[in-house]
C-alpha positions as CSV (number, residue, x, y, z in Angstrom):
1,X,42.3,-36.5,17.2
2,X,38.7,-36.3,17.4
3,X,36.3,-38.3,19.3
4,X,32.7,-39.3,18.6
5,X,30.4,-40.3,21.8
6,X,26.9,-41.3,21.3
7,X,24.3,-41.3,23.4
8,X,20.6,-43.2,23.0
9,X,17.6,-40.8,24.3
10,X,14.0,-40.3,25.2
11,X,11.7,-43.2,24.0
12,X,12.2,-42.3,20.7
13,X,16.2,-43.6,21.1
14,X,17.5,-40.3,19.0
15,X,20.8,-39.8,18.8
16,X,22.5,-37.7,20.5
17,X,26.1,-37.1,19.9
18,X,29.0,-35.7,21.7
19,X,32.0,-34.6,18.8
20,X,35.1,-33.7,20.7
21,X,38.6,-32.4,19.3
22,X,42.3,-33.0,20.6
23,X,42.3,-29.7,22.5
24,X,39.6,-31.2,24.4
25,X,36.7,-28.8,23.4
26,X,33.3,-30.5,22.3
27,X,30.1,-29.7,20.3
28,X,27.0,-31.3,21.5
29,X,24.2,-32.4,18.1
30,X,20.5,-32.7,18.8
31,X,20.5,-33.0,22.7
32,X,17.0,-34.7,22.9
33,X,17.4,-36.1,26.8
34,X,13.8,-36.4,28.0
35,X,14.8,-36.0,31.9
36,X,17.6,-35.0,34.7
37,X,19.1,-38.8,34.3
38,X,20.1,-38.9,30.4
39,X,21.0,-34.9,31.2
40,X,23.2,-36.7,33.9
41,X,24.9,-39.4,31.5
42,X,25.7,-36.9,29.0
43,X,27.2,-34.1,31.6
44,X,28.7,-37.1,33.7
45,X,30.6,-38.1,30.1
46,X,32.1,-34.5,29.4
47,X,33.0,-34.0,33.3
48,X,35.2,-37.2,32.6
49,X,36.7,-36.4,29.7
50,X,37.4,-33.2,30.7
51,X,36.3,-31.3,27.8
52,X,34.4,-27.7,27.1
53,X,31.4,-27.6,25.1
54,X,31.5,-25.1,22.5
55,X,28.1,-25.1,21.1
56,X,25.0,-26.7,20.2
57,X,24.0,-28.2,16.6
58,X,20.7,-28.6,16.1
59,X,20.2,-30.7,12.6
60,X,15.7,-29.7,13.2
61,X,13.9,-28.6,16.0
62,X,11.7,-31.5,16.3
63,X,10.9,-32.3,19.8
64,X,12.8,-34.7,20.5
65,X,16.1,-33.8,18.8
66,X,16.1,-30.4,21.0
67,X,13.9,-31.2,24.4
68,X,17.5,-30.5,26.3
69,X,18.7,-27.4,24.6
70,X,18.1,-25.2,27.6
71,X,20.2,-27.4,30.4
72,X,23.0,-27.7,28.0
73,X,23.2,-24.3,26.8
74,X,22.9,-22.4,30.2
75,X,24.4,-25.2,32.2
76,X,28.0,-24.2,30.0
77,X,27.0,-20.6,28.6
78,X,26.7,-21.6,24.9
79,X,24.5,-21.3,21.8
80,X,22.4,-23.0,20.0
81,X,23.2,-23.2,16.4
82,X,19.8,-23.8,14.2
83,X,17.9,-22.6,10.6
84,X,15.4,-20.4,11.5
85,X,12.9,-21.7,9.2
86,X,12.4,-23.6,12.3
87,X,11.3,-21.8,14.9
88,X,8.2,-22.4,14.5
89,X,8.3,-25.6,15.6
90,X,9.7,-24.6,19.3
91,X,6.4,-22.9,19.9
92,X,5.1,-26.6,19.8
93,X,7.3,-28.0,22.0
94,X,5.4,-28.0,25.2
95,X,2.2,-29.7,23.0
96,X,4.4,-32.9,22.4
97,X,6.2,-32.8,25.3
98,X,2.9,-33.2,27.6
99,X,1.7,-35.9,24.6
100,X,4.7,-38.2,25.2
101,X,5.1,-37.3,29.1
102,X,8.4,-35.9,28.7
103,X,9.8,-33.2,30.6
104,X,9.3,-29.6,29.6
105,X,12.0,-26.7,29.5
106,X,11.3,-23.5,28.4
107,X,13.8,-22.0,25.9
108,X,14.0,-18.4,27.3
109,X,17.4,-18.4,27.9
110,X,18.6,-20.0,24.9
111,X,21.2,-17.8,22.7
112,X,20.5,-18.9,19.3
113,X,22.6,-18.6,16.3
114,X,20.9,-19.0,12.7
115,X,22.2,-20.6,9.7
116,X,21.9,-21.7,6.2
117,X,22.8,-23.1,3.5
118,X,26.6,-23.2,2.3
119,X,27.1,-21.3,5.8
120,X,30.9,-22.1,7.2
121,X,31.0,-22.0,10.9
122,X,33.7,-22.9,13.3
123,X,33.3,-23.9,17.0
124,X,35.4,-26.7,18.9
125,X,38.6,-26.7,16.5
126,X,36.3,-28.2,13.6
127,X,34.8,-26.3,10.9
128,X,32.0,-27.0,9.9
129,X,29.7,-26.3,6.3
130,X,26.0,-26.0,6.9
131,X,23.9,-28.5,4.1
132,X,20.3,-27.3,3.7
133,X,18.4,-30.1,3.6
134,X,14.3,-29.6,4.0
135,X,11.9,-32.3,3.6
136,X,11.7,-33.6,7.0
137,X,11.4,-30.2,7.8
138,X,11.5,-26.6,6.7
139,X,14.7,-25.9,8.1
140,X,16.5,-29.2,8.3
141,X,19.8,-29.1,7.9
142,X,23.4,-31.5,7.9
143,X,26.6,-30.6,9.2
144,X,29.5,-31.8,6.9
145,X,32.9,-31.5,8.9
146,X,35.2,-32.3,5.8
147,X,38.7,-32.9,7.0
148,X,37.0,-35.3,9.7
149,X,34.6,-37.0,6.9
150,X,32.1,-36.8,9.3
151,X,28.2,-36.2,8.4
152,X,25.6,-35.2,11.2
153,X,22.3,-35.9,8.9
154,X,19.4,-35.8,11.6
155,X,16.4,-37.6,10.3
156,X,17.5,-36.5,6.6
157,X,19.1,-39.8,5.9
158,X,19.5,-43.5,8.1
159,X,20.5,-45.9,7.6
160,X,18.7,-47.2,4.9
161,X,15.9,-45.2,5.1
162,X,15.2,-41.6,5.2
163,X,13.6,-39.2,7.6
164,X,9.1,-38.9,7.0
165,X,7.8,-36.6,4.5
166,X,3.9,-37.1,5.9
167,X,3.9,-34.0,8.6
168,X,3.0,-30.5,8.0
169,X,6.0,-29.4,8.0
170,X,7.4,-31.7,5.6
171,X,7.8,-32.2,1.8
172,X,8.5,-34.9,-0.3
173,X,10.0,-32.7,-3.2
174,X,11.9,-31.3,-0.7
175,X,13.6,-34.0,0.3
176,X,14.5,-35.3,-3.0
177,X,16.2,-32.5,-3.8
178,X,18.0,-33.2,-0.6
179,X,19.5,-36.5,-0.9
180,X,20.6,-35.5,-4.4
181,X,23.1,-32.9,-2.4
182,X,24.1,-36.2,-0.1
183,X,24.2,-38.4,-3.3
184,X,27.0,-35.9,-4.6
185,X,29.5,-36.6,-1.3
186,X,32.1,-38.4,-1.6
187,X,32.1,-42.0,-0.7
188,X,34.0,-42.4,2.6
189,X,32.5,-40.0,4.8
190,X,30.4,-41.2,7.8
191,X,26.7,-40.4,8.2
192,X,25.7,-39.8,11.9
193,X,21.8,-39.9,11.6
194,X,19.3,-38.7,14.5
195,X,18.2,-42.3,14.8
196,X,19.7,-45.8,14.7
197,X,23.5,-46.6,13.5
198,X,25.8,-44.9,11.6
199,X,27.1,-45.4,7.9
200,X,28.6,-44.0,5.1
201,X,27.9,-42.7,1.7
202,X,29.1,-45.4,-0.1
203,X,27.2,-48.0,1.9
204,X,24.1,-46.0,1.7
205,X,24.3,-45.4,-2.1
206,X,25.0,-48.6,-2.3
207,X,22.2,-50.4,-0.4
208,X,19.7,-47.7,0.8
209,X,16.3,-47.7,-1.5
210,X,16.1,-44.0,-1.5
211,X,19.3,-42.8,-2.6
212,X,19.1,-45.1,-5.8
C-alpha cells in the first residue's frame, strides 16, 4: 500500500512530497528545502521508514520547487525527472536564491531525465503518465499515477486557485488549455499541489473559480 508524506518548505511553505510503495521504494516531488535542517527532516523521514528513493519528480523548475535537487539526487544516486522546456529556468537559480537568502547548490551533478507529454514512466513500483501542463511555466507538468488516483499538480492547480500566469515564463492561454486536461479526470482522484492542502477533482470542479 502506498504512503504519502508531506513536508512544508522554504518560506514559501511548498510542498514537498515523499510517495512511497509497499516494497518500500519512494519517489521524492519538488524537493524545495531551502537549508541542511528541512534536508535533515526529509532524509531523517526515509532513514526511518526504511525506504530507497527511486527518483526525483520535478512538476517546474521554479526555484523553490527544485532548490534541493542536488542533495537528494547525489546523496542516493538518482535522477531528476523534468520537461526540458525548463531548463532555462535553472540558469536562474542562483539569482533568486541570493534574492530570498536561501542556500545555493549547484546542479552539476544532477542526472536529468526529460519528459513530456503522454510520457509513461515507472520508478518506485508506480507508474506514472506525464500531463503537460504550461501556463505557469513552459514546461510544467502533472504526474497522474492512475491505479493510486493520485495527482502531483505543482502550481498548475490548488486548491481553489491556480498557479500565476503574470511571469515571463508564463501564459494565460496556456494554462487554460491546461485545466481543461484536469477538468477531463475523473472525479475521485486526489490533487497534491505545490502549495497549500490537498483535494480532489470533484471538490475542485465543484468549488474552485477557475475550473468552472
Amino acid at each position: 500500500m502506498s504512503e504519502i508524506k508531506t513536508f512544508y518548505v522554504n518560506s514559501l511553505r511548498e510542498c514537498l512530497y515523499v510517495l512511497s510503495s509497499a516494497v518500500k521504494e519512494c519517489v521524492i516531488v519538488d524537493p524545495g528545502c531551502q537549508n541542511d535542517r528541512e534536508r535533515a527532516r526529509v532524509d531523517d523521514y526515509i532513514e526511518a521508514e526504511g525506504l530507497k528513493p527511486a527518483c526525483i519528480l520535478l512538476t517546474h523548475a521554479h526555484f523553490d520547487h527544485v532548490l534541493s535537487v542536488p542533495h537528494f539526487a547525489e546523496k542516493y544516486d538518482i535522477p531528476a525527472v523534468m520537461n526540458a522546456a525548463d531548463c532555462g529556468l535553472l540558469s536562474h537559480l542562483h539569482d533568486y536564491t541570493n534574492l530570498f537568502g536561501m542556500e545555493f547548490l549547484p546542479m552539476d551533478g544532477v542526472t536529468f531525465r526529460y519528459v513530456s507529454d503522454g510520457d509513461i514512466i515507472s520508478y518506485a513500483g508506480f507508474s506514472f503518465k506525464v500531463i503537460g501542463t504550461p501556463g505557469h511555466t513552459n514546461g510544467g507538468v502533472c504526474y497522474l499515477e492512475e491505479k493510486e488516483r493520485i495527482l502531483f499538480t505543482g502550481d498548475t492547480l490548488f486548491e481553489g486557485s491556480i498557479g500565476r500566469t503574470d511571469f515571463e515564463e508564463s501564459g494565460e492561454e496556456d494554462m487554460l488549455i491546461s485545466l481543461e486536461k484536469l477538468k477531463r479526470l475523473d472525479e475521485d482522484i486526489a490533487v497534491y499541489p505545490g502549495h497549500g492542502y490537498n483535494t480532489t477533482i470533484g471538490d475542485e470542479l465543484k468549488t474552485n473559480p477557475y475550473l468552472r
